[in-house]
PyMOL Python script that loads the backbone (N, CA, C, O; Angstrom):
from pymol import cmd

cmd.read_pdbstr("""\
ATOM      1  N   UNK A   1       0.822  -1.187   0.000  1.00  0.00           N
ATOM      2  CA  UNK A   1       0.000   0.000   0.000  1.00  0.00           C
ATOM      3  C   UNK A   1       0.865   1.250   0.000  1.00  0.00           C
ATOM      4  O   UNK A   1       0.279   2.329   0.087  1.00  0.00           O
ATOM      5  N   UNK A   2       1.877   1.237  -0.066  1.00  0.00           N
ATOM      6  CA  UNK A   2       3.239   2.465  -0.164  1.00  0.00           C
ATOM      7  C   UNK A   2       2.903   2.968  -1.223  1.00  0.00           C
ATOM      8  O   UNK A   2       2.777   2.348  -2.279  1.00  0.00           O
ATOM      9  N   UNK A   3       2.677   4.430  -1.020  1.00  0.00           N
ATOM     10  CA  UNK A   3       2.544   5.538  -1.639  1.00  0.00           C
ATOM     11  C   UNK A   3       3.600   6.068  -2.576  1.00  0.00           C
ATOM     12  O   UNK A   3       4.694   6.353  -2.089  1.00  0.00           O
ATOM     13  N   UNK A   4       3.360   6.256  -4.058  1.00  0.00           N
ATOM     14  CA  UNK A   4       4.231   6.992  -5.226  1.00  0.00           C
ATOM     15  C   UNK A   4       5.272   5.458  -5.887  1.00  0.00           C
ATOM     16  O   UNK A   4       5.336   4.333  -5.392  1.00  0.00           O
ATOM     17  N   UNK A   5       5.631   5.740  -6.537  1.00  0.00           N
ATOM     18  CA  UNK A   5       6.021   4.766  -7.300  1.00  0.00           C
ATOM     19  C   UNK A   5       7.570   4.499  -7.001  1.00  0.00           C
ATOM     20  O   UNK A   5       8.181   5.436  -6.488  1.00  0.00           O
ATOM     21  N   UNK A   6       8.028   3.724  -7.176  1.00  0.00           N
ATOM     22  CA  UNK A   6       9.534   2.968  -6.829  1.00  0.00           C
ATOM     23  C   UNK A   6      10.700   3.342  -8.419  1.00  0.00           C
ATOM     24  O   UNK A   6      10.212   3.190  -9.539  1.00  0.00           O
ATOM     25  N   UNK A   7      11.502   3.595  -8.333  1.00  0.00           N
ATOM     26  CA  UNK A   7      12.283   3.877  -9.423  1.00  0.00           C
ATOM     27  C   UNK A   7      12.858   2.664  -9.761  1.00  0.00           C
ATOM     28  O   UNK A   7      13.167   1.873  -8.870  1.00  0.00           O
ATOM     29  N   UNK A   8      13.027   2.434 -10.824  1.00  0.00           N
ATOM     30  CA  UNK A   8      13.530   0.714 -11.462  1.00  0.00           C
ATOM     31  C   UNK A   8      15.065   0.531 -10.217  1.00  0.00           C
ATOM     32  O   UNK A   8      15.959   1.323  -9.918  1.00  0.00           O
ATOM     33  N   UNK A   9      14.856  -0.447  -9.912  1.00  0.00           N
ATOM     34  CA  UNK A   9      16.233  -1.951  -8.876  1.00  0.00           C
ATOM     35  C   UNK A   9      16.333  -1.229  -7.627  1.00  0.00           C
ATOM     36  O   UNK A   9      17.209  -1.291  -6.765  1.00  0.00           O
ATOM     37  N   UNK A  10      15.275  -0.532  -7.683  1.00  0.00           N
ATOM     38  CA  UNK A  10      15.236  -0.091  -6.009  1.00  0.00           C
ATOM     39  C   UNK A  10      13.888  -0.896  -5.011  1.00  0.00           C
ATOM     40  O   UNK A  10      13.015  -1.334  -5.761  1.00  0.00           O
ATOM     41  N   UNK A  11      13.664  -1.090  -3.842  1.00  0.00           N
ATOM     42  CA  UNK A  11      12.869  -2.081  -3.351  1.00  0.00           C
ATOM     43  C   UNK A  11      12.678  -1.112  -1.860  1.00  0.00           C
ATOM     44  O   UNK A  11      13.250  -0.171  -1.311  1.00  0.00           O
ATOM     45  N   UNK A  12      11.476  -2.020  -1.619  1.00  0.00           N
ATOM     46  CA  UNK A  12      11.119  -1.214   0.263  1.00  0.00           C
ATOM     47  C   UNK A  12      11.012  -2.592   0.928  1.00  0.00           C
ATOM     48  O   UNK A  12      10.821  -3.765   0.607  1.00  0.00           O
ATOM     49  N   UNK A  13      11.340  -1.488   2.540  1.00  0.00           N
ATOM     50  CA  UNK A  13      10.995  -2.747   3.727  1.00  0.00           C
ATOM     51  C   UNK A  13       9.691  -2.254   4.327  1.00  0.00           C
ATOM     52  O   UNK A  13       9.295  -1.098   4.183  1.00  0.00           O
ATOM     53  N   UNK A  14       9.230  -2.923   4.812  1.00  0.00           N
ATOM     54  CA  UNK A  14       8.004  -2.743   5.760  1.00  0.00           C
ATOM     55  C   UNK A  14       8.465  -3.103   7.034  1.00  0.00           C
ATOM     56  O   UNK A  14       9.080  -4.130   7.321  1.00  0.00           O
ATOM     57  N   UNK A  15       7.923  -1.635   8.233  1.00  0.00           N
ATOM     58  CA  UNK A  15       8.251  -2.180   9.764  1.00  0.00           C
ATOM     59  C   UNK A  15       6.972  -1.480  10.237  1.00  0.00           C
ATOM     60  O   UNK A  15       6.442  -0.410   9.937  1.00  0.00           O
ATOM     61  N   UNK A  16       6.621  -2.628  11.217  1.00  0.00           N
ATOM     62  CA  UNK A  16       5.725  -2.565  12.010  1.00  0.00           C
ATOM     63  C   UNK A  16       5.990  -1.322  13.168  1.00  0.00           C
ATOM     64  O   UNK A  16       7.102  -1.223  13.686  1.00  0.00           O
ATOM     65  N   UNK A  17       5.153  -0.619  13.439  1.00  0.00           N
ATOM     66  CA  UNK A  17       5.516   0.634  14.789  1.00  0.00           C
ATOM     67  C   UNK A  17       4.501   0.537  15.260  1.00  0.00           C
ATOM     68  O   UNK A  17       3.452   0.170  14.732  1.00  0.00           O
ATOM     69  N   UNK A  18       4.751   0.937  16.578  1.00  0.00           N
ATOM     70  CA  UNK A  18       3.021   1.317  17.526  1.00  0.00           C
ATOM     71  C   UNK A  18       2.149   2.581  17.080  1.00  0.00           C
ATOM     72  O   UNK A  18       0.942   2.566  16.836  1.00  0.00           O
ATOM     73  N   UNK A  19       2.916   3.556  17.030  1.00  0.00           N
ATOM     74  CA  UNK A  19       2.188   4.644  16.869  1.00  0.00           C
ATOM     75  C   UNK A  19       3.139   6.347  15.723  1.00  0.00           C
ATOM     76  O   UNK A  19       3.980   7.230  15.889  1.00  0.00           O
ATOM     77  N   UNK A  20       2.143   5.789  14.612  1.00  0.00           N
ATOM     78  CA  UNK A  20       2.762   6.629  13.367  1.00  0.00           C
ATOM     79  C   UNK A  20       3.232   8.175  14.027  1.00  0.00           C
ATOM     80  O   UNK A  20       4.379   8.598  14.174  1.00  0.00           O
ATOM     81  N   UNK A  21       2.184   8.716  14.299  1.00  0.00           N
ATOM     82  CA  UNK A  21       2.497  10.064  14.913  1.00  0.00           C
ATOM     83  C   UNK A  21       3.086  10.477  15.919  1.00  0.00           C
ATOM     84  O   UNK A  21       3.055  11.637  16.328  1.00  0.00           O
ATOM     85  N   UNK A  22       3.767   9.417  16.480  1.00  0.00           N
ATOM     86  CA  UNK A  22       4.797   9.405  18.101  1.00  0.00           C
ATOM     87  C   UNK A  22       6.240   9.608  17.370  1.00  0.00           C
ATOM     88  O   UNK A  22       7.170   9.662  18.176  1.00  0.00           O
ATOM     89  N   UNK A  23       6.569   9.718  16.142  1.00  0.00           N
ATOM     90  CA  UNK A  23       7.485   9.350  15.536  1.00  0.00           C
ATOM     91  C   UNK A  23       7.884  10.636  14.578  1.00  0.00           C
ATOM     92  O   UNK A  23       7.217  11.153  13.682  1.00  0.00           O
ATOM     93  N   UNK A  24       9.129  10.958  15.047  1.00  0.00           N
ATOM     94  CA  UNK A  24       9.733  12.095  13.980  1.00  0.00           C
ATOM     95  C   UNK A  24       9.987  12.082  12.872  1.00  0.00           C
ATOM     96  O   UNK A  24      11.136  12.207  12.448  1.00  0.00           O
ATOM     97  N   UNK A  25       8.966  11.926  12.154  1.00  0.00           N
ATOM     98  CA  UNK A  25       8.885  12.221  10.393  1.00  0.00           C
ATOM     99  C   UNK A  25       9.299  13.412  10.084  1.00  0.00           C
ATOM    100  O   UNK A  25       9.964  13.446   9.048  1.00  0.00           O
ATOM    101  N   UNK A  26       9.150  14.348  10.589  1.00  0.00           N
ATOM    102  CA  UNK A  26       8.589  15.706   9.786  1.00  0.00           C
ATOM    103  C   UNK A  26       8.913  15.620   8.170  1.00  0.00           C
ATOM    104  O   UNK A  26       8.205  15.478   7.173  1.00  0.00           O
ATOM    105  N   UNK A  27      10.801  15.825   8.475  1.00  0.00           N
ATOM    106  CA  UNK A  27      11.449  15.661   7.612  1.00  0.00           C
ATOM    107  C   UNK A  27      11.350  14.510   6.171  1.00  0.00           C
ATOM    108  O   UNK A  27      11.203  14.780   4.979  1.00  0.00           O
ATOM    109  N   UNK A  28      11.473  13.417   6.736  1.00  0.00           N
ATOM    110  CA  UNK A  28      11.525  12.003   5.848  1.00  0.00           C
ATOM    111  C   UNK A  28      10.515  11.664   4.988  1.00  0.00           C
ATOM    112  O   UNK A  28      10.677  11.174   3.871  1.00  0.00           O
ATOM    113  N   UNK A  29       8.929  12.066   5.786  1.00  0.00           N
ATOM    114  CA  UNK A  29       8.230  11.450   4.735  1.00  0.00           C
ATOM    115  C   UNK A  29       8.247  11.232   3.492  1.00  0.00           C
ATOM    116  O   UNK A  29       8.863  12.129   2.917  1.00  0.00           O
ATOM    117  N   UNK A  30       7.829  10.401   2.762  1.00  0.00           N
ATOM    118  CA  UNK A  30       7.001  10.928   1.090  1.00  0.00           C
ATOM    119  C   UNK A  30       5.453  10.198   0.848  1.00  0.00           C
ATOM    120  O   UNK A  30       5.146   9.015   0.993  1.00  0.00           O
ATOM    121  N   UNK A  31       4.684  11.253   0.464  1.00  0.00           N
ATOM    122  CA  UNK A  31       3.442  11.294   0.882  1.00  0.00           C
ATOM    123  C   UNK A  31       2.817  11.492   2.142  1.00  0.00           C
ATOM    124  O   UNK A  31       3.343  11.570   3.253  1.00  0.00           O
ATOM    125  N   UNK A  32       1.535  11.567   1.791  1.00  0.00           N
ATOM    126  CA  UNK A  32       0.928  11.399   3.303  1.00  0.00           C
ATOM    127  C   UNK A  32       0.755  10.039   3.146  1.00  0.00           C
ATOM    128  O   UNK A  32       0.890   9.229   2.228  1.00  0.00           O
ATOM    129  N   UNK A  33       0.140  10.005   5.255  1.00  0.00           N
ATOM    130  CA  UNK A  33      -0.424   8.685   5.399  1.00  0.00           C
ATOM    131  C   UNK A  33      -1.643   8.101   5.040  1.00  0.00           C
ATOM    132  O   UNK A  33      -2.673   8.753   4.868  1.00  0.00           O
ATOM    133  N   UNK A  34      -1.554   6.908   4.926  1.00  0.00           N
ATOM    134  CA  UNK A  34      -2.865   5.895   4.558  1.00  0.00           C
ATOM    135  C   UNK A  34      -3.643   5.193   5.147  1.00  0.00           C
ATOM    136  O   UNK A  34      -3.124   4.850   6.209  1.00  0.00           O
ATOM    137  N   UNK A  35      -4.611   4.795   5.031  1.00  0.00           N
ATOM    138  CA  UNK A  35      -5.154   3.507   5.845  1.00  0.00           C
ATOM    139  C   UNK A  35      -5.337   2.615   4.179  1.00  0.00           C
ATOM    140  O   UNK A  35      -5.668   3.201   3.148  1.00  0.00           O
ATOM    141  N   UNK A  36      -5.098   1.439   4.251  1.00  0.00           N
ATOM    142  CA  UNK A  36      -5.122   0.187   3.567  1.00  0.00           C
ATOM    143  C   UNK A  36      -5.958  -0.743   4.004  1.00  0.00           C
ATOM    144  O   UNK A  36      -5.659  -1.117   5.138  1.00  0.00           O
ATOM    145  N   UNK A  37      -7.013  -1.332   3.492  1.00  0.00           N
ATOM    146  CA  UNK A  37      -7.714  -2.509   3.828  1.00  0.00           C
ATOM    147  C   UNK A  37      -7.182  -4.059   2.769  1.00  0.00           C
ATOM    148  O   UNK A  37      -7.687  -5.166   2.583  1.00  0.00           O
ATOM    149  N   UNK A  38      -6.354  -3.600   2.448  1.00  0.00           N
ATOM    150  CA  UNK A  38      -5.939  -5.448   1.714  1.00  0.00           C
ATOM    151  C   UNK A  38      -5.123  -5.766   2.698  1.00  0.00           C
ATOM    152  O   UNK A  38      -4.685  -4.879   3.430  1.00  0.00           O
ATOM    153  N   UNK A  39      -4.733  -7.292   2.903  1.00  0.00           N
ATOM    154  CA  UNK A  39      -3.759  -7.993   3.284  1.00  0.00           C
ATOM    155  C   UNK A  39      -2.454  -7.627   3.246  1.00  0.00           C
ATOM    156  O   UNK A  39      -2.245  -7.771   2.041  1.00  0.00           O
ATOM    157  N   UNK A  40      -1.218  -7.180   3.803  1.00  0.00           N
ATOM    158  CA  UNK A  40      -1.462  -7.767   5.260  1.00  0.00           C
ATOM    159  C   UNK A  40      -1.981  -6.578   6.225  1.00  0.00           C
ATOM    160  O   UNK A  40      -1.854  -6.818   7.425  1.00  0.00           O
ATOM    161  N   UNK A  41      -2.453  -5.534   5.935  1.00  0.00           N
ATOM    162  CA  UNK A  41      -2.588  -4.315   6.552  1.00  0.00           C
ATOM    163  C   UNK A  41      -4.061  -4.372   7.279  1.00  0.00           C
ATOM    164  O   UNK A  41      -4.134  -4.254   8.502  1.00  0.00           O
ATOM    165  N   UNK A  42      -5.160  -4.547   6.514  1.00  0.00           N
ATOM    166  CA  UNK A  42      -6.508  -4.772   7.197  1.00  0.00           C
ATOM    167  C   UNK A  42      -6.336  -3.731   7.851  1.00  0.00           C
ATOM    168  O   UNK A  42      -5.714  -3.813   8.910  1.00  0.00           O
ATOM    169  N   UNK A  43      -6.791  -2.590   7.445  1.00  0.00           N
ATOM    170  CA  UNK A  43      -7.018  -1.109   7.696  1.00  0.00           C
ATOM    171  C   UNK A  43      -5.986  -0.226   8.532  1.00  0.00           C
ATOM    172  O   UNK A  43      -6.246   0.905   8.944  1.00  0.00           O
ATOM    173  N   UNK A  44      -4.949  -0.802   8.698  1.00  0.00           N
ATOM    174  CA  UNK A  44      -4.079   0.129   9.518  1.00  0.00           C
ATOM    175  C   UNK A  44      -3.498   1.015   8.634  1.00  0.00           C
ATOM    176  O   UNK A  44      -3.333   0.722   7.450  1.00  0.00           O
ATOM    177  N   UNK A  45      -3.066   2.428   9.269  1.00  0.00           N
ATOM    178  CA  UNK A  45      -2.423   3.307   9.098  1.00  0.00           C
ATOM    179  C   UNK A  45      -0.981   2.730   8.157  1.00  0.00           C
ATOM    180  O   UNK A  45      -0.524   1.658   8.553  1.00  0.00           O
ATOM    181  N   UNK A  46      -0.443   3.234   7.243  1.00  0.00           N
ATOM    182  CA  UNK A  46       0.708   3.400   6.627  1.00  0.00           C
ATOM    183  C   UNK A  46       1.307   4.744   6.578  1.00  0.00           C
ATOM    184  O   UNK A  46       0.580   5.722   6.756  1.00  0.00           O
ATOM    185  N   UNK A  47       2.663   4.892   6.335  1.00  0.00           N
ATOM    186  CA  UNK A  47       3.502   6.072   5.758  1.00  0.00           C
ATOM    187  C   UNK A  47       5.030   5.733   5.579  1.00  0.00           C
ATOM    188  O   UNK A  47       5.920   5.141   6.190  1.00  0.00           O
ATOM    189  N   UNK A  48       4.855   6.403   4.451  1.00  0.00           N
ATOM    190  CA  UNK A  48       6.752   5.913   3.767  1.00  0.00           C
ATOM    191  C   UNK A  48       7.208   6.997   3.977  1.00  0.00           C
ATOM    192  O   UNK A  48       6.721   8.128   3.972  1.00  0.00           O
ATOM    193  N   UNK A  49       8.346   6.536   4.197  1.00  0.00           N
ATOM    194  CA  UNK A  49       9.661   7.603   4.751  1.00  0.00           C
ATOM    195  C   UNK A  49      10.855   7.532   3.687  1.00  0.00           C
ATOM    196  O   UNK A  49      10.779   6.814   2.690  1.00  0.00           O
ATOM    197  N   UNK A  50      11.868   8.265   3.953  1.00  0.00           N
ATOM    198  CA  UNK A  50      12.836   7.931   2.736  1.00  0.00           C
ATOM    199  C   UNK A  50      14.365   7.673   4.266  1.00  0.00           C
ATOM    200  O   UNK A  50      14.486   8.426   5.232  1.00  0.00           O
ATOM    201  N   UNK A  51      15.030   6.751   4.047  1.00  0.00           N
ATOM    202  CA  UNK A  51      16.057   6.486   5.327  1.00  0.00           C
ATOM    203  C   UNK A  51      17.279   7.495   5.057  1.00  0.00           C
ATOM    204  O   UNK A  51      17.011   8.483   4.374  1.00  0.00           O
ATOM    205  N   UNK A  52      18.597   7.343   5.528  1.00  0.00           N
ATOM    206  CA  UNK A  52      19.826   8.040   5.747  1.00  0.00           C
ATOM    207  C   UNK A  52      20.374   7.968   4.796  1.00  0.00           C
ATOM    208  O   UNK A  52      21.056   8.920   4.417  1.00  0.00           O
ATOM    209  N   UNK A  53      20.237   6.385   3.795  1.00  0.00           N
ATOM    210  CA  UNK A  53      20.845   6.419   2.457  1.00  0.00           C
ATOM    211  C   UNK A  53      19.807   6.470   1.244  1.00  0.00           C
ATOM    212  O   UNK A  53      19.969   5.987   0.124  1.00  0.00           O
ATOM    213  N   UNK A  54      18.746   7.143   1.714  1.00  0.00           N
ATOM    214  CA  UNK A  54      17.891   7.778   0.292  1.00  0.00           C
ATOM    215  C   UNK A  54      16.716   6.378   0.064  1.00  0.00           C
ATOM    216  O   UNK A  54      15.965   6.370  -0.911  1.00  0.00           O
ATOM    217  N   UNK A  55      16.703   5.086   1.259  1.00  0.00           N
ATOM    218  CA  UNK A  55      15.847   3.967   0.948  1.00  0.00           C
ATOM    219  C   UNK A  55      14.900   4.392   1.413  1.00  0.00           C
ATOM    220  O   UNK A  55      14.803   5.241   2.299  1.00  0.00           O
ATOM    221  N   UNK A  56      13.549   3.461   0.474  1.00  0.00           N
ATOM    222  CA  UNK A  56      11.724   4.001   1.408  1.00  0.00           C
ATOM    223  C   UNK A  56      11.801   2.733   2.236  1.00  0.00           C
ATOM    224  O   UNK A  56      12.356   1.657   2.013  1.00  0.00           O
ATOM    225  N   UNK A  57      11.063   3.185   3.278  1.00  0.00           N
ATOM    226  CA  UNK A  57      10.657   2.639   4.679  1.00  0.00           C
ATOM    227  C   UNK A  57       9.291   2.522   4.639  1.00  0.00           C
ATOM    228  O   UNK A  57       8.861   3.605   5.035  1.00  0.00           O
ATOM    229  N   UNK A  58       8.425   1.832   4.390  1.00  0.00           N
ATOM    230  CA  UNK A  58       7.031   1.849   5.108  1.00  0.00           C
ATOM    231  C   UNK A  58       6.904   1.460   6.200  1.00  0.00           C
ATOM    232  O   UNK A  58       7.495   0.424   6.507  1.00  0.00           O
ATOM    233  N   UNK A  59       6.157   2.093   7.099  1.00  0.00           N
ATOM    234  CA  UNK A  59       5.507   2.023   8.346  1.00  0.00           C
ATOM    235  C   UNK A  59       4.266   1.556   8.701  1.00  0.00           C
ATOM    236  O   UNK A  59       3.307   2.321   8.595  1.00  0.00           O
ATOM    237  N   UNK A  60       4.072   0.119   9.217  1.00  0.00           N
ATOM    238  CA  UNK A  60       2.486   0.313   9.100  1.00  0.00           C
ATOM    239  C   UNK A  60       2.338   0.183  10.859  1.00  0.00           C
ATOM    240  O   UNK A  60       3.241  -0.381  11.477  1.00  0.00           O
ATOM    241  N   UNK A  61       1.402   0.624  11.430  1.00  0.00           N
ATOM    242  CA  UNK A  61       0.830   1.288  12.117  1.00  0.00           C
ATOM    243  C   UNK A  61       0.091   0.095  12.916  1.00  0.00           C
ATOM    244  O   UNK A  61      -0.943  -0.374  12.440  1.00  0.00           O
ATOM    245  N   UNK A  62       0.631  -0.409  14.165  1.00  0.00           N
ATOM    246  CA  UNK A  62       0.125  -1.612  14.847  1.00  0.00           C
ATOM    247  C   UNK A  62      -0.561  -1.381  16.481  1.00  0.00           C
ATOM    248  O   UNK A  62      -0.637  -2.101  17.477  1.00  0.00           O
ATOM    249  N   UNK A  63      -0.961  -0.092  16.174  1.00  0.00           N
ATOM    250  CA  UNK A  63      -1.834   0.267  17.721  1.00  0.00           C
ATOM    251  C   UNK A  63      -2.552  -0.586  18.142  1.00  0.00           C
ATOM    252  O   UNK A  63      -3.115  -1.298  17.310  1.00  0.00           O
ATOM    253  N   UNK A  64      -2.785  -0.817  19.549  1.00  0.00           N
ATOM    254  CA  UNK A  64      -3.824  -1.748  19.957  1.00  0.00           C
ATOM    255  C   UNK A  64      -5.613  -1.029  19.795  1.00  0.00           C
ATOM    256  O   UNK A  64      -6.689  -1.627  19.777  1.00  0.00           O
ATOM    257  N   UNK A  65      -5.305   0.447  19.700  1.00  0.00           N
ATOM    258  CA  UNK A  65      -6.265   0.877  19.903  1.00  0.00           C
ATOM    259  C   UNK A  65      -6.947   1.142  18.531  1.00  0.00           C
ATOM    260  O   UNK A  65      -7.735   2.085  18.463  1.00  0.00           O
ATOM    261  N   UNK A  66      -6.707   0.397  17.459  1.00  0.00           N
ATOM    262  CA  UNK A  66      -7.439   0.613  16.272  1.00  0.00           C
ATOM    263  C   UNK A  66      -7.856  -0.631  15.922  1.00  0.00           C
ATOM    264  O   UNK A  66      -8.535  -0.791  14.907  1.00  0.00           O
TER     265      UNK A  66
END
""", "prot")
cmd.dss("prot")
cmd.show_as("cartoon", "prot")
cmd.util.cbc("prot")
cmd.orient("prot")
């Protein structure tokens, strides 16, 4: 469910976090966040980040309270 498109032989990881907005994005993002209802997400929150060496990160969003 990662937002904007991938440039050819580049790839993402997916990590699980508790809480998207506890977390210092400001900077990193790309895009906003999502909610996703396909597999494996079943409606949680997403947001891609870009890391230290220019890689996307998705985040999906594993609160107990959603």
């Amino acid at each position: 469910c990662a937002t904007g498109a991938l440039p050819a032989g580049n790839a993402i990881v997916s990590v699980r976090v508790d809480d998207i907005d506890a977390l210092p994005l400001d900077d990193v993002t790309v895009g906003l966040p999502v909610y996703c209802n396909d597999a494996p997400y079943k409606g949680r929150k997403t947001q891609v980040m870009r890391g230290a060496q220019s890689e996307l990160v998705e985040l999906i969003e594993i609160r107990k309270d959603h």
